[in-house]
C-alpha positions as CSV (number, residue, x, y, z in Angstrom):
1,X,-19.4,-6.6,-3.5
2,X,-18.1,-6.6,0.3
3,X,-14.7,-4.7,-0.9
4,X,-17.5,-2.4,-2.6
5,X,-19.5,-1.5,0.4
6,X,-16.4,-1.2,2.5
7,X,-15.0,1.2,0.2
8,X,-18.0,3.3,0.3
9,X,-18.6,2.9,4.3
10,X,-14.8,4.2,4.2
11,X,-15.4,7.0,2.0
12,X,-18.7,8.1,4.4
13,X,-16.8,8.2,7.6
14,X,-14.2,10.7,6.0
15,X,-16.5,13.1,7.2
16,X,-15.5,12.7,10.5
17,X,-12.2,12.8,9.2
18,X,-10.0,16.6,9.9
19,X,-8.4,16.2,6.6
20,X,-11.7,16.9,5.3
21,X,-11.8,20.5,6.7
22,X,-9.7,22.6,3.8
23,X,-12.2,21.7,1.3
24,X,-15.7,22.5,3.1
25,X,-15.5,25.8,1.8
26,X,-15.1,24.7,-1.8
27,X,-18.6,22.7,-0.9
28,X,-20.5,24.9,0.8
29,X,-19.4,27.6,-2.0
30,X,-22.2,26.2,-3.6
31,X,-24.9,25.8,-0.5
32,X,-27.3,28.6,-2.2
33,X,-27.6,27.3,-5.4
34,X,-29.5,24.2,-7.4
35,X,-28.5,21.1,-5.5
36,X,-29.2,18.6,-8.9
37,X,-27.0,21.6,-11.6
38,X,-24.4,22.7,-8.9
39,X,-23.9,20.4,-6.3
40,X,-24.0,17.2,-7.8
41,X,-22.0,17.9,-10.2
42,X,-19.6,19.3,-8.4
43,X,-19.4,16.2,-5.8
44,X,-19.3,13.8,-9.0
45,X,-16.4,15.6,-10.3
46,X,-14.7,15.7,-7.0
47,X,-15.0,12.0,-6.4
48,X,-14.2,11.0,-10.4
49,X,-10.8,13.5,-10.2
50,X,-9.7,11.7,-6.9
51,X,-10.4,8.2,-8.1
52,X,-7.9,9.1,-11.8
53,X,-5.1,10.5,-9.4
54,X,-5.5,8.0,-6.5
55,X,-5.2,5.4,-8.8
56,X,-2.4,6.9,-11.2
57,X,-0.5,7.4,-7.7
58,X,-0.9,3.8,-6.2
59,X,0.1,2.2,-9.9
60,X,2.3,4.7,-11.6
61,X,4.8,5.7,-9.4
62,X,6.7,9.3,-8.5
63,X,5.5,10.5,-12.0
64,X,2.2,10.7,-10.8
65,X,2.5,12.5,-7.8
66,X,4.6,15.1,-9.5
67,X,2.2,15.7,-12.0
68,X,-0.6,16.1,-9.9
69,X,1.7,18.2,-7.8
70,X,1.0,20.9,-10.5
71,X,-2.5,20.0,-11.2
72,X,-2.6,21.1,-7.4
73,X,-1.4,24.0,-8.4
74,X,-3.7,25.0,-11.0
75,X,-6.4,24.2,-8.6
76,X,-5.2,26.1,-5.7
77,X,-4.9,29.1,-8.7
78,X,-8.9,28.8,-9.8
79,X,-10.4,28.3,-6.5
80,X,-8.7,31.6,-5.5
81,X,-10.0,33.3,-7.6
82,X,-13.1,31.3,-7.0
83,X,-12.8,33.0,-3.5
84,X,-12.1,36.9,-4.6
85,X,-15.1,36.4,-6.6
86,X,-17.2,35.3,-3.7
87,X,-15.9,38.5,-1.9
88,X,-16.1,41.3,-4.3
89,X,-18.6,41.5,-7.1
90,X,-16.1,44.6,-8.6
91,X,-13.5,41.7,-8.1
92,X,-15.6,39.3,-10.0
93,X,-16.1,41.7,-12.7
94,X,-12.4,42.7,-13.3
95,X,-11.6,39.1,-13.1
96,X,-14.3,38.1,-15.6
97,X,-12.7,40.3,-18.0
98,X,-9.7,38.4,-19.2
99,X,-11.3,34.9,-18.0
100,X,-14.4,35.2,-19.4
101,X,-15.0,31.4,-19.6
102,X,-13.4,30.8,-16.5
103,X,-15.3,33.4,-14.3
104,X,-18.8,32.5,-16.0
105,X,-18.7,29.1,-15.2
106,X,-17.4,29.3,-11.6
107,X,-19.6,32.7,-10.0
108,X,-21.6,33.8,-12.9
109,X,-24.9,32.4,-13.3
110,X,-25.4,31.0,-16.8
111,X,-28.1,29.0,-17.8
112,X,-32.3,29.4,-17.2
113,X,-32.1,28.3,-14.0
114,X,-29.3,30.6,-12.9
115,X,-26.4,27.8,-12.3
116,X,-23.7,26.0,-14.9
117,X,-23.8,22.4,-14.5
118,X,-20.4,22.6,-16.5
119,X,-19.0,25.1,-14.0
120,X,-19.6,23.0,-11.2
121,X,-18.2,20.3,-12.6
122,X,-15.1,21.7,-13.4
123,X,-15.3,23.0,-9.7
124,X,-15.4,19.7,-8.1
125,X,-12.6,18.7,-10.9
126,X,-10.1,21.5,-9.0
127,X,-11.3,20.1,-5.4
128,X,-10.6,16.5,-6.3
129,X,-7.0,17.3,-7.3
130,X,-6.7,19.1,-3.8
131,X,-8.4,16.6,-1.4
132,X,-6.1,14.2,0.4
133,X,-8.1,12.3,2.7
134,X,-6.4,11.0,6.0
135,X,-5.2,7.4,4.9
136,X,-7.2,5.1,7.1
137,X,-6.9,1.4,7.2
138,X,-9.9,1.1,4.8
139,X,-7.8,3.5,2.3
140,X,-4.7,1.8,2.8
141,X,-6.4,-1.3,1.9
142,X,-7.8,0.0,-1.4
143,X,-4.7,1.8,-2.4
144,X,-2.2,-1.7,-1.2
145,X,-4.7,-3.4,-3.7
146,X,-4.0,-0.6,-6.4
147,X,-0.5,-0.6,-6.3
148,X,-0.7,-4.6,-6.6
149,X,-3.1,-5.4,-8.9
150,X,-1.6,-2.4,-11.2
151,X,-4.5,0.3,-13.1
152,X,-7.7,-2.1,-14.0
153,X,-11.4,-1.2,-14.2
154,X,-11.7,-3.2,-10.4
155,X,-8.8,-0.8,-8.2
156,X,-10.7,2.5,-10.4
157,X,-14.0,1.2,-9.5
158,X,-12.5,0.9,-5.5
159,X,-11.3,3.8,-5.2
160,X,-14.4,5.9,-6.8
161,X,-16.9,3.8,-4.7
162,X,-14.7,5.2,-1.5
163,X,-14.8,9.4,-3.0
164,X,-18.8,8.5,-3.9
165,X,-19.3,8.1,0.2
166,X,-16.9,10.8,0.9
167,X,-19.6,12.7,-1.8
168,X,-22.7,11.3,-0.3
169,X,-21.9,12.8,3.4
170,X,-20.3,15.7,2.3
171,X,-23.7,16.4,-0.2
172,X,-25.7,15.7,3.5
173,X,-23.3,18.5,4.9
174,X,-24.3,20.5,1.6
175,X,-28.1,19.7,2.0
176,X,-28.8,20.9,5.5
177,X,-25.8,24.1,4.8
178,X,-27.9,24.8,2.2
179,X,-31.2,25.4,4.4
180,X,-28.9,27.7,6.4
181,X,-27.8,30.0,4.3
182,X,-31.4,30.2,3.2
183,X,-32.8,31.3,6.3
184,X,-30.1,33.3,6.9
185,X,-30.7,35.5,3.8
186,X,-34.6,35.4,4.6
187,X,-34.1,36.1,8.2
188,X,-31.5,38.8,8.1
189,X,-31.3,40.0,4.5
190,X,-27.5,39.2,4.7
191,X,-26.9,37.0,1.4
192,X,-24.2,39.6,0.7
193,X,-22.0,39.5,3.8
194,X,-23.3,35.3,3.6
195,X,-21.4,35.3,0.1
196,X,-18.6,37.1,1.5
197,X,-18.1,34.7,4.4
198,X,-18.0,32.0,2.3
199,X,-14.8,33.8,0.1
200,X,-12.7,34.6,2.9
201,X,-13.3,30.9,3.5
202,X,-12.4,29.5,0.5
203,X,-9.3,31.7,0.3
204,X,-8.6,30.4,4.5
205,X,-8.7,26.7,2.7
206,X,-6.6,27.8,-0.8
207,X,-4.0,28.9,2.3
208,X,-4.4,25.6,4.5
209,X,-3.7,23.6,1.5
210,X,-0.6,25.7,0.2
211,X,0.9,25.8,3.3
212,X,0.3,21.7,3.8
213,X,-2.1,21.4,6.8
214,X,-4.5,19.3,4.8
215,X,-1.5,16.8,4.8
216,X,0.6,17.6,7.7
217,X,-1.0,19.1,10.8
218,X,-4.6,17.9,10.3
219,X,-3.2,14.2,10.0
220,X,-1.9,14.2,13.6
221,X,-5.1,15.8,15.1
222,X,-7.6,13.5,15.4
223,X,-11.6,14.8,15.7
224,X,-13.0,11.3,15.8
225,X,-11.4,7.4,15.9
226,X,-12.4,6.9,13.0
227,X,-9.5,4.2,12.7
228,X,-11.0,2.0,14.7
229,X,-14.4,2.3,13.3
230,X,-13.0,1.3,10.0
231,X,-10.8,-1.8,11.3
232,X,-13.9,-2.9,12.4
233,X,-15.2,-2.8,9.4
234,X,-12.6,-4.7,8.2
235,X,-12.5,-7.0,10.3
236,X,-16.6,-7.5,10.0
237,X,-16.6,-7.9,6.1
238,X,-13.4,-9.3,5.9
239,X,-13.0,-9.3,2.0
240,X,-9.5,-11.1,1.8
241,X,-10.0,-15.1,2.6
242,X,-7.6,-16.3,5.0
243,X,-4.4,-17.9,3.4
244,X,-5.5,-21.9,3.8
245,X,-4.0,-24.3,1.2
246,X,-6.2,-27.1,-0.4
247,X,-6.3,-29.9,1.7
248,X,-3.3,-32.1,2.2
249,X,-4.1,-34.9,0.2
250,X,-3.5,-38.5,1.7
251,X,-1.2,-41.1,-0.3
252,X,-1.9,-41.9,-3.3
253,X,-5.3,-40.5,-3.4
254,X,-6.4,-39.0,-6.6
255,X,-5.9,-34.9,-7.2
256,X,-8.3,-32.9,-8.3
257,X,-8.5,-30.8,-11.1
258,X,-8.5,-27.1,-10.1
259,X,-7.9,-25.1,-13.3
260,X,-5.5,-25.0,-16.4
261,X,-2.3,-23.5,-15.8
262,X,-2.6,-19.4,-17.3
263,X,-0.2,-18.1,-20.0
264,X,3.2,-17.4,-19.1
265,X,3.1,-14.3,-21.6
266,X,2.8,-11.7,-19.2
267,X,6.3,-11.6,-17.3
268,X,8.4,-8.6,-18.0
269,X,11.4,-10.6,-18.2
270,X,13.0,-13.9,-17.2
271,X,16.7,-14.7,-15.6
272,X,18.1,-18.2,-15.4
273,X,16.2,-19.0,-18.9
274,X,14.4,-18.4,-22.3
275,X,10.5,-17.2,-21.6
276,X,8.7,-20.4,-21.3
277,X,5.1,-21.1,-22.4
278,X,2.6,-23.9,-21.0
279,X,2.6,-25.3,-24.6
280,X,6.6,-25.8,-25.0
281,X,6.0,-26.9,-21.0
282,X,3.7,-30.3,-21.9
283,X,4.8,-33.5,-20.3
284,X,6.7,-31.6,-17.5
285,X,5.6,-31.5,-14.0
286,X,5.4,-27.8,-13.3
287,X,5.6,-25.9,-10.0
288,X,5.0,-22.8,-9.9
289,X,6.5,-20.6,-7.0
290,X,5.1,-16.9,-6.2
291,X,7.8,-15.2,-4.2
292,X,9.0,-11.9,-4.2
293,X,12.8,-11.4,-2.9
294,X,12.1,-9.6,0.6
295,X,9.2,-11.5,2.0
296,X,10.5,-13.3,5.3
297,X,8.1,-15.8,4.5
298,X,9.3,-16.5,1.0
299,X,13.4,-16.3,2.2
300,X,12.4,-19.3,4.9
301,X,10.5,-21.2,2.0
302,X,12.8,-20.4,-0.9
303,X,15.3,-23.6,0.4
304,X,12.6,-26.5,0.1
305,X,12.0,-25.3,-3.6
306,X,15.5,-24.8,-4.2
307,X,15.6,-28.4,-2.8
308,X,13.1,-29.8,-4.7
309,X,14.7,-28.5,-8.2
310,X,17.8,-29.9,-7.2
311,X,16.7,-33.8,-6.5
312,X,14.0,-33.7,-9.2
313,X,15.2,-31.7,-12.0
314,X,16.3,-34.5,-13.8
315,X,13.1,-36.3,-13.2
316,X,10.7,-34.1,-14.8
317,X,10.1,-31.4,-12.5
318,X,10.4,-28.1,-13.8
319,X,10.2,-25.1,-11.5
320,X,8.9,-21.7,-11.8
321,X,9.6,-18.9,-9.7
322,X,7.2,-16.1,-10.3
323,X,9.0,-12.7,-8.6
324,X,5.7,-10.9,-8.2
325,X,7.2,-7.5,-5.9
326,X,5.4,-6.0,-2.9
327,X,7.3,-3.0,-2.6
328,X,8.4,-0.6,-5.2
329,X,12.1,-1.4,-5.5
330,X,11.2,-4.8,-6.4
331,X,10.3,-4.0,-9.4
332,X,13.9,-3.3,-10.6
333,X,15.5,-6.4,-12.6
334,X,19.0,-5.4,-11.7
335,X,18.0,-5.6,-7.6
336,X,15.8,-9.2,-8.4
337,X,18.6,-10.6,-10.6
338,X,21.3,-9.8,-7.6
339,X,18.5,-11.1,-5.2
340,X,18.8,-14.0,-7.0
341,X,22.1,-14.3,-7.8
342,X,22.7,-13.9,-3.4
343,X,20.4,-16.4,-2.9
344,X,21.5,-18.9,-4.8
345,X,18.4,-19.4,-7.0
346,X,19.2,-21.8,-10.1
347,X,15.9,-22.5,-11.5
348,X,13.5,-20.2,-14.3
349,X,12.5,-16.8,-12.5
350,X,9.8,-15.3,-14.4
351,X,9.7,-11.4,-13.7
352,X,5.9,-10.2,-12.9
353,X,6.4,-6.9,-12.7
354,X,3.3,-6.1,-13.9
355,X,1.3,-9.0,-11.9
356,X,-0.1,-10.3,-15.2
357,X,1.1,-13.8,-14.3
358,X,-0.9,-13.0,-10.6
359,X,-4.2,-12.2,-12.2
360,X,-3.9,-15.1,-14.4
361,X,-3.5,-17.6,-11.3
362,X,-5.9,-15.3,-9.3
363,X,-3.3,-15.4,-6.8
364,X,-3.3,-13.4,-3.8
365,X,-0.4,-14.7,-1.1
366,X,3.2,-14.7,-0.7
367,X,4.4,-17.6,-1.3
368,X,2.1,-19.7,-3.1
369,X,2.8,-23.3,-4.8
370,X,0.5,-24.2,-7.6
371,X,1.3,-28.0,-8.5
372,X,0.9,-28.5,-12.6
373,X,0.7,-32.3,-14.3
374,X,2.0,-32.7,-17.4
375,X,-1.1,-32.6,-19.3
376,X,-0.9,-28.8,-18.0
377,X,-3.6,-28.7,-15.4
378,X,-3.4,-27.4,-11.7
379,X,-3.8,-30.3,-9.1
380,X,-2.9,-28.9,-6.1
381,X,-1.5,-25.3,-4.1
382,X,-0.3,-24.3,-0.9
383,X,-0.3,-20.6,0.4
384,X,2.3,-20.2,3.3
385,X,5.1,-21.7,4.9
386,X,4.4,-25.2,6.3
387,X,3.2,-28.4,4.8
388,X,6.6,-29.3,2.7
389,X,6.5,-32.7,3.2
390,X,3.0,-32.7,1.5
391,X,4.0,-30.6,-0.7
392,X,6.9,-32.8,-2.2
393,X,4.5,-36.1,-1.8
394,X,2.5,-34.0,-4.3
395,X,5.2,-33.8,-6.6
396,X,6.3,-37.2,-6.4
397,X,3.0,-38.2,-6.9
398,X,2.9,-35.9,-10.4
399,X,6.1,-37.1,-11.6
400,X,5.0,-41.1,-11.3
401,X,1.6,-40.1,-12.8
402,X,4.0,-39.1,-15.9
403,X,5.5,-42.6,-16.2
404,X,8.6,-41.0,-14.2
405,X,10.1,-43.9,-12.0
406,X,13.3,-44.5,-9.6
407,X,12.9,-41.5,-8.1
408,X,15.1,-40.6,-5.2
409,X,13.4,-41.6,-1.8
410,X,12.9,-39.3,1.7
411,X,12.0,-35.8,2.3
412,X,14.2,-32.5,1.5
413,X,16.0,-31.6,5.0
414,X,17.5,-28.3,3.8
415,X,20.0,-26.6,6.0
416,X,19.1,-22.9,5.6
417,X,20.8,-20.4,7.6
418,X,20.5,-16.6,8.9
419,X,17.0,-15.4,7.9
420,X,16.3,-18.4,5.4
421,X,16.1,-20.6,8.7
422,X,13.1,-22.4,9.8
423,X,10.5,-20.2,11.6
424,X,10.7,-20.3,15.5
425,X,7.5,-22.1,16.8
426,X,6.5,-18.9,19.5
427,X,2.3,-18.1,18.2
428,X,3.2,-15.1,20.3
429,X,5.6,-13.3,18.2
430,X,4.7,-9.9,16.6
431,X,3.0,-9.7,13.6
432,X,4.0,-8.1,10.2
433,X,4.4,-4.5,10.8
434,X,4.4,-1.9,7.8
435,X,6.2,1.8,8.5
436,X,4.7,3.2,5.0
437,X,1.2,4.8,6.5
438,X,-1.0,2.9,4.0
439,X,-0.7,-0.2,5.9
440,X,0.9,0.8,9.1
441,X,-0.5,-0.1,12.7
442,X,0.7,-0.3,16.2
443,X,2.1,3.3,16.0
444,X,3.3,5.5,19.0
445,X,4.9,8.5,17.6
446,X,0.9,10.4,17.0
447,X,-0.8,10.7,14.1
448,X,1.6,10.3,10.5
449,X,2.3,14.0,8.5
450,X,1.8,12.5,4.9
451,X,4.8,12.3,2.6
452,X,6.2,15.7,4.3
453,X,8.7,16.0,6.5
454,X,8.8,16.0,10.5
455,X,9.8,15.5,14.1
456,X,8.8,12.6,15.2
457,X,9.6,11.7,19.1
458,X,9.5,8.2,20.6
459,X,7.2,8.0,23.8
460,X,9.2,7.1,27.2
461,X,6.9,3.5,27.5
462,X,5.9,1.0,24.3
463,X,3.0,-1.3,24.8
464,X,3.4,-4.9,23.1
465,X,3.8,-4.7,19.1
466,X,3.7,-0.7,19.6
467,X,6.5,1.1,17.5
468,X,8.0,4.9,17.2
469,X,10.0,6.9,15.2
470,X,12.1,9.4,16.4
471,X,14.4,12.4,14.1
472,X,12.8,13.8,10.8
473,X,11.3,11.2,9.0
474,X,9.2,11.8,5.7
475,X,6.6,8.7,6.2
476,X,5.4,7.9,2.6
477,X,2.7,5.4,1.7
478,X,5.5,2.6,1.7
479,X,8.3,3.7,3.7
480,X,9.4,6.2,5.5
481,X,12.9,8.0,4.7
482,X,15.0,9.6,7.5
483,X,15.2,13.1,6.3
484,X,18.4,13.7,8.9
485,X,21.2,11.5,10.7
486,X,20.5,10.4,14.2
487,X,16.9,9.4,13.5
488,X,15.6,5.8,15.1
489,X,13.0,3.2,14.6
490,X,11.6,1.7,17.9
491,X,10.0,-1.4,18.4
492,X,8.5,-3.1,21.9
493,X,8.6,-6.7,20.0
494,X,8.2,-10.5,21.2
495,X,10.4,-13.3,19.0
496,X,13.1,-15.0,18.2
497,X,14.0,-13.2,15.2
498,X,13.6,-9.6,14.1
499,X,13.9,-8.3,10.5
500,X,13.7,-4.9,9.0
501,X,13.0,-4.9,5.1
502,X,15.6,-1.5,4.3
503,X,17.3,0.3,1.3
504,X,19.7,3.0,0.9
505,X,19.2,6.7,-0.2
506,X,18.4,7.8,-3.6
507,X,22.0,8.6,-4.0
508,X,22.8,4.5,-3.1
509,X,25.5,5.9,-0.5
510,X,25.5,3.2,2.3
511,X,23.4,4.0,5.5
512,X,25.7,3.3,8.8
513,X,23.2,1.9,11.5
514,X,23.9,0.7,15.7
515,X,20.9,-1.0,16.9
516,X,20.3,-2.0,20.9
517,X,18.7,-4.4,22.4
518,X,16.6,-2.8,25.5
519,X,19.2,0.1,25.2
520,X,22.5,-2.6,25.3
521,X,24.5,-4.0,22.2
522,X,22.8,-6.9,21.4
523,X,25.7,-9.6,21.8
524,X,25.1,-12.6,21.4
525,X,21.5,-12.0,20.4
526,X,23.2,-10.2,17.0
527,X,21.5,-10.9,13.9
528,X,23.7,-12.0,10.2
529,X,23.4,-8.3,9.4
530,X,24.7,-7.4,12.7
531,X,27.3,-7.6,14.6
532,X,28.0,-8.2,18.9
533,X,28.6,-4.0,19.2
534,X,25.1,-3.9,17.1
535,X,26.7,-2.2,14.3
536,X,25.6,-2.9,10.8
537,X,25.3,-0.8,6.9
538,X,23.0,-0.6,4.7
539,X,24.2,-1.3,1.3
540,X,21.0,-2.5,-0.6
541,X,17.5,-2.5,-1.0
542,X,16.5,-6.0,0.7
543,X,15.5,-7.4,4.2
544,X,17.6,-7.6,6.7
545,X,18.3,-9.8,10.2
546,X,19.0,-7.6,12.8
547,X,18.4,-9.9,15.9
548,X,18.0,-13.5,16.7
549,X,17.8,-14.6,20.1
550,X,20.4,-17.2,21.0
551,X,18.3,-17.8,24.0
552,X,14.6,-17.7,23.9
553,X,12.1,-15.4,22.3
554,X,11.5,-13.1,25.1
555,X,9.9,-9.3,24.6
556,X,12.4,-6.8,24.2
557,X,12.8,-3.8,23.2
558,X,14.4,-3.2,19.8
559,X,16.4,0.5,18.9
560,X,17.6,0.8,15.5
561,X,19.5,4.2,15.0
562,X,21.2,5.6,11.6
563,X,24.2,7.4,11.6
564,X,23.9,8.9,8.0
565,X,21.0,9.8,6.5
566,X,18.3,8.9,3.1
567,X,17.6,5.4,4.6
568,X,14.5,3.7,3.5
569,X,12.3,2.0,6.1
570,X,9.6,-0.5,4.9
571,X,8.3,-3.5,7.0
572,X,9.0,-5.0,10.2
573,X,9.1,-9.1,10.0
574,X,9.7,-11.8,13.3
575,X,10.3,-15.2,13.3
């Protein structure tokens, strides 16, 4: 209910919102006529057409966007013409001619009380597959949750509760635009030239949106903060629980029973073994790991489970790791099995591609430990990084509850290296930055053009956490790709550790980058994917350590420059 009335609070303050301009005139088209058999309709069909595509965009990848790419275009087609009816009744009636159905149902007036319900429907149809509202935190949120959770009734739901506030300001607009025109026609007897008007506006937003300003221009001018509003709205209903583990139990106290552990059925694959089921899994201790192979957070925890397999495989334990992928790429087998195959991952990797395997835990956190008894029930989890000598009482704990005895004393001390070490202990350090505009904050370079490409231009002075691109970038809603060579990522950062999640172009050509450290080679503060002169390739689609401080965590300022380009940019990590 509190994602729901977010959504719909997000929706409203579109509004506000400059990428809401191009399709006024489509709206107030219909200001004159019926509110309950033109506008409604149309609104409804605007908000139900943007929900489909929004949804079939987060979930189904670049099919989607091309396809609605021509659905633009046959949109673009019928509300021109909606607009050279508006302007000419001789127009209208030459067009009407060959499009009978067509022209009846978007100028003519067709039933008793002089309106087609049908036609305004199909009106709002062609400006949902137009409309591209600016992507505000509130959207991001709804469309990170899409892509996640993959198509359901719940992301649908989401998204059409955000376009059904969009529709309820926007039929407020229409209400008192309505009264206008009215008096206008009463007033001045100018209905005709009031019709024309309204074409030559339609046709000025058929133009806007061909030519991109809906998406480019209009993005970067900002009418209203309406980003700020909506964090606060965030931040007021706060629909995602902070990631806090059950309790640590004390030793030898009994577990609890917290749920069953879900079918197995729904992984898209499996390396390292046969698909496994809970039945064939009975008498084992399970532990089940959610990871996915470029969270900075997963890397550091990956040795303690890597750890644990080793020292109590032969004991009982069996361990799970459940590759559910945050970012598009990760969704390939071939880049998870050489993730794994680089990192040295022995045990069962179940591929969730599809986050069946999620929903069935209810999961919602990278990593997450779910601790299974061998009667198949959950008895304990643990969301983060932290808590691993808990975490291996737990299993010791499971595995004597099984009749399992002599089993090797002391705490895992794993040795991890590079950016699989321990996290540095500096509360300070910058948080999680995203460069694809869905979730990106902290940005410097104005506002983003959406999934086009421009000149971006870093600012002479970064605030704390603030970050800039600079060169032709095309910022997508996951990453942004560097459209030409010489283009840079900026970053005014605080910690020990900094890590870019990157990938290569389309073509898989390596990307040649240099980056500086408050415009020097970074030396000895070089990250494992670095070198001293700062120089480094990109080679595959993974994260990368580009700095650790061999002294301190200080603030710096971080330049990362590409010499070639069709690099991928995706998140910002620090440890």
């Amino acid at each position: 209910m509190f994602l729901l009335i977010l959504a719909y609070l997000g929706g409203v303050l579109t509004i506000l919102s400059p990428c809401i301009l191009p399709v006024l005139p489509f709206v107030f088209a219909r200001a004159d006529r019926p509110f309950l058999k033109s506008g409604l309709p149309m609104l409804l069909g605007m908000a139900a057409t943007f929900a489909l595509v929004a949804t079939l965009a987060a979930v189904g990848g670049g099919w989607a966007v091309h396809a609605n790419q021509y659905g633009r275009a046959v949109a673009l087609v019928v509300l021109a013409l909606l607009g050279l009816t508006l302007l000419s009744s001789h127009v209208a009636e030459w067009l009407t001619r060959p499009f009978v159905a067509l022209g009846n149902r978007l100028s003519q007036r067709t039933d008793g009380d002089g309106e087609s319900t049908w036609g305004a429907a199909g009106l709002g149809i062609a400006t949902g597959l137009l409309w591209a509202p600016c992507a505000g935190p509130i959207l991001g949120l709804l469309l990170t949750g899409a892509a996640l959770k993959g198509a359901s009734v719940t992301t649908t739901l989401l998204l059409l509760t955000y376009a059904l506030g969009a529709a309820t300001s926007l039929a407020l607009a229409l209400a008192v635009g309505g009264k206008v025109f009215a008096l206008m026609k009463r007033s001045l007897g100018a209905g005709q030239w009031v019709r024309r008007a309204l074409g030559a506006l339609v046709l000025a937003g058929v133009v806007a949106i061909a030519s991109g300003v809906d998406t480019g221009v209009l993005t970067r001018v900002s009418l209203a903060g309406t980003n700020r509003i909506e964090q606060k709205l965030i931040d007021a209903v706060r629909p995602m629980p902070a990631a806090v583990a059950s309790p640590a139990p004390k030793p030898g106290a009994a577990l609890p029973v917290e749920g069953t552990l879900p079918s197995l059925a729904g992984a898209t694959g499996w390396l390292n073994s046969a698909p496994l089921t809970p039945a064939a899994l009975r008498g084992k201790v399970v532990l089940v790991d959610f990871w996915t192979y470029s969270c900075i957070n997963c890397l550091r925890s990956l040795p303690y489970v890597e750890a644990w397999y080793d020292k109590y495989k032969d004991h009982g334990l069996v361990v799970i790791g459940v590759h559910s992928p945050e970012f598009a790429f990760e969704k390939d087998p071939a880049n998870v099995q050489a993730a794994v195959q680089r990192l040295g991952v022995h045990y069962p990797v179940a591929l969730d591609s599809g986050y069946a395997i999620w929903q069935g835990f209810n999961n919602e956190y990278w990593p997450a430990e779910y601790f299974i008894d061998a009667q198949g029930r959950i008895r304990h989890h643990s969301f983060g990084e932290g808590g691993y000598a808990e975490d291996e009482d737990v299993i010791r704990q499971l595995l004597t509850e099984a009749g399992n005895t002599n089993l090797p004393g002391g705490h895992v001390q794993p040795d991890a290296k590079g950016a699989q070490a321990a996290i540095s202990n500096d509360d300070d350090r910058s948080p999680e930055t995203y460069v694809g505009y869905a979730r990106a904050e902290n940005f410097a370079s104005g506002q983003v053009a959406h999934d086009e490409a421009f000149d971006y231009r870093t600012p002479a002075q970064l605030a704390s956490n603030q970050w800039a691109l600079a060169g032709r970038w095309i910022v997508q809603p996951q990453a942004a790709t560097l459209d030409t060579a010489s283009g840079s990522i900026t970053y005014r950062f605080r910690g020990r550790d900094l890590h870019l999640v990157l990938g290569p172009g389309a073509d898989g050509k390596p990307v040649r980058f240099r980056i500086t450290l408050d415009g020097h080679a970074p030396g000895a503060d070089h990250g494992m994917d670095t070198d001293a002169g700062g120089n480094g390739t990109v080679t595959a689609q993974r994260l990368y350590q580009l700095v650790r401080q061999a002294h301190g965590n200080g603030e710096r300022t971080f330049t990362i420059t590409f010499l070639d380009p069709g690099v991928h940019a995706y998140a910002f990590t620090f440890g």
